[in-house]
C-alpha positions as CSV (number, residue, x, y, z in Angstrom):
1,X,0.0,0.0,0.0
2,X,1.1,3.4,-0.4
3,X,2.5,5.5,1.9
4,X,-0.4,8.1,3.0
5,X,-0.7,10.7,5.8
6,X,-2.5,9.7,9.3
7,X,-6.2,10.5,9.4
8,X,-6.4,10.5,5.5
9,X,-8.5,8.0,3.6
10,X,-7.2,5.3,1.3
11,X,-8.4,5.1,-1.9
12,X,-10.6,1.9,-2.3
13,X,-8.8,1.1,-5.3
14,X,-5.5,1.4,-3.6
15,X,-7.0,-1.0,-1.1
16,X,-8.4,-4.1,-3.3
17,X,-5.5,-5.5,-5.1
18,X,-3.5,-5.8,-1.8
19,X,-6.7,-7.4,-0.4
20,X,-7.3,-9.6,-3.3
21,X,-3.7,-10.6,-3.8
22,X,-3.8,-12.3,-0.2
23,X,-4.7,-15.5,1.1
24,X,-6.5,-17.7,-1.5
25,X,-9.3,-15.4,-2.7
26,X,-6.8,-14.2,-5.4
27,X,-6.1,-17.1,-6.4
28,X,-10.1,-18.4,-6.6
29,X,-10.8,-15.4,-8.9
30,X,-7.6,-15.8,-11.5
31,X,-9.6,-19.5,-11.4
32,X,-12.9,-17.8,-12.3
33,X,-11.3,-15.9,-15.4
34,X,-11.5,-19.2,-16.9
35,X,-15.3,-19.4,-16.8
36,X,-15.7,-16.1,-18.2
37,X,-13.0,-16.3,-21.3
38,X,-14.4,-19.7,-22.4
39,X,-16.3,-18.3,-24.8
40,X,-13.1,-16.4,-26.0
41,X,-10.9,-19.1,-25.9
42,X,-13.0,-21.5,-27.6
43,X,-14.7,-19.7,-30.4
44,X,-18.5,-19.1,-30.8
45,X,-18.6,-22.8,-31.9
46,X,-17.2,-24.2,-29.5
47,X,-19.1,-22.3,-27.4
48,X,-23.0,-23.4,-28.7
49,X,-22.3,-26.6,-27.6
50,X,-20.9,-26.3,-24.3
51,X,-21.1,-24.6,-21.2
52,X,-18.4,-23.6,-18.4
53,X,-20.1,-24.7,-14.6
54,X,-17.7,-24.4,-12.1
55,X,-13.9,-24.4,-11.2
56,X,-13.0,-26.6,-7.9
57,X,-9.9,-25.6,-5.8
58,X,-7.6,-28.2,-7.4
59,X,-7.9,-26.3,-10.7
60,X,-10.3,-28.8,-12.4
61,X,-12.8,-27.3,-14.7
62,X,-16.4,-28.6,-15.2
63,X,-17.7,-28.4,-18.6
64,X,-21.4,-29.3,-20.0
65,X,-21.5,-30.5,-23.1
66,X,-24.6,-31.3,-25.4
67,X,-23.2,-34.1,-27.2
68,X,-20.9,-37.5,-27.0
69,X,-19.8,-36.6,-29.9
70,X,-18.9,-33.4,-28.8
71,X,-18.0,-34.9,-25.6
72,X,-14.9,-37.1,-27.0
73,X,-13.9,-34.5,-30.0
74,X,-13.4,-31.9,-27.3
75,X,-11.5,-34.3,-24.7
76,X,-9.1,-35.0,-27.6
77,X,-8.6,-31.2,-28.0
78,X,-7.9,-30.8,-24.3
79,X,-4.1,-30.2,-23.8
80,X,-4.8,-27.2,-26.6
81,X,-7.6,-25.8,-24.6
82,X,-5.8,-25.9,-21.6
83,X,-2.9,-23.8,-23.0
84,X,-5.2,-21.4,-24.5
85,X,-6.9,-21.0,-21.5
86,X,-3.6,-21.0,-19.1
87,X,-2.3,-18.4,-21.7
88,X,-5.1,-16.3,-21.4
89,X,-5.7,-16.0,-17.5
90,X,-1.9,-15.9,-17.2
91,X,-1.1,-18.8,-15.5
92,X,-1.5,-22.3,-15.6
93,X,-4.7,-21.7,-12.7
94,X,-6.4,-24.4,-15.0
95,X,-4.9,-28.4,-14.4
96,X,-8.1,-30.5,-16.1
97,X,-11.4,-30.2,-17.6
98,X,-13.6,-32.5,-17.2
99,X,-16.6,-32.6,-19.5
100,X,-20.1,-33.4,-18.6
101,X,-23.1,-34.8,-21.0
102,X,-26.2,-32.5,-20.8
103,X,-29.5,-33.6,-22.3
């Protein structure tokens, strides 16, 4: 944090980084960024046949998918959409998907 005079304010966003970048909350929402770039990282088709649910702690992420088909094309393509999706949260945050068949 930066150095500020006594009785003066800090600025909130002064504040949250320092927060964030403690402890494991940081950590959980690098994690997170992989949710919200799947779209990005995959490409819109990818993306109309699946559907990002959830990131555990270990770094696994959960992945609905409408199709078996689908299903074992996309498992084939994993170590490529790991390191697209490593590359673009900007570490390796993600270890695994794991892909699940939705009806």
């Amino acid at each position: 944090m930066s150095e500020r005079k006594p009785g003066k304010p800090t600025k909130l966003g002064d504040v949250v980084p320092i927060v964030l970048g403690q402890g494991k909350l940081g950590e959980r929402l690098a994690q997170a960024a992989a949710i919200v770039n799947w779209p990005a990282v995959v490409g819109p088709q990818i993306a109309r046949v699946t559907q990002p649910v959830s990131i555990d702690r270990k770094g696994v992420l959960l992945v609905s998918v409408t199709s078996n088909a689908w299903m074992t094309e996309l498992s084939m393509m994993e170590p490529e959409l790991l390191r697209a999706i490593n590359e673009k949260v900007g570490a390796r945050k993600v270890q695994r998907i794991r892909w699940r068949l939705v009806r």
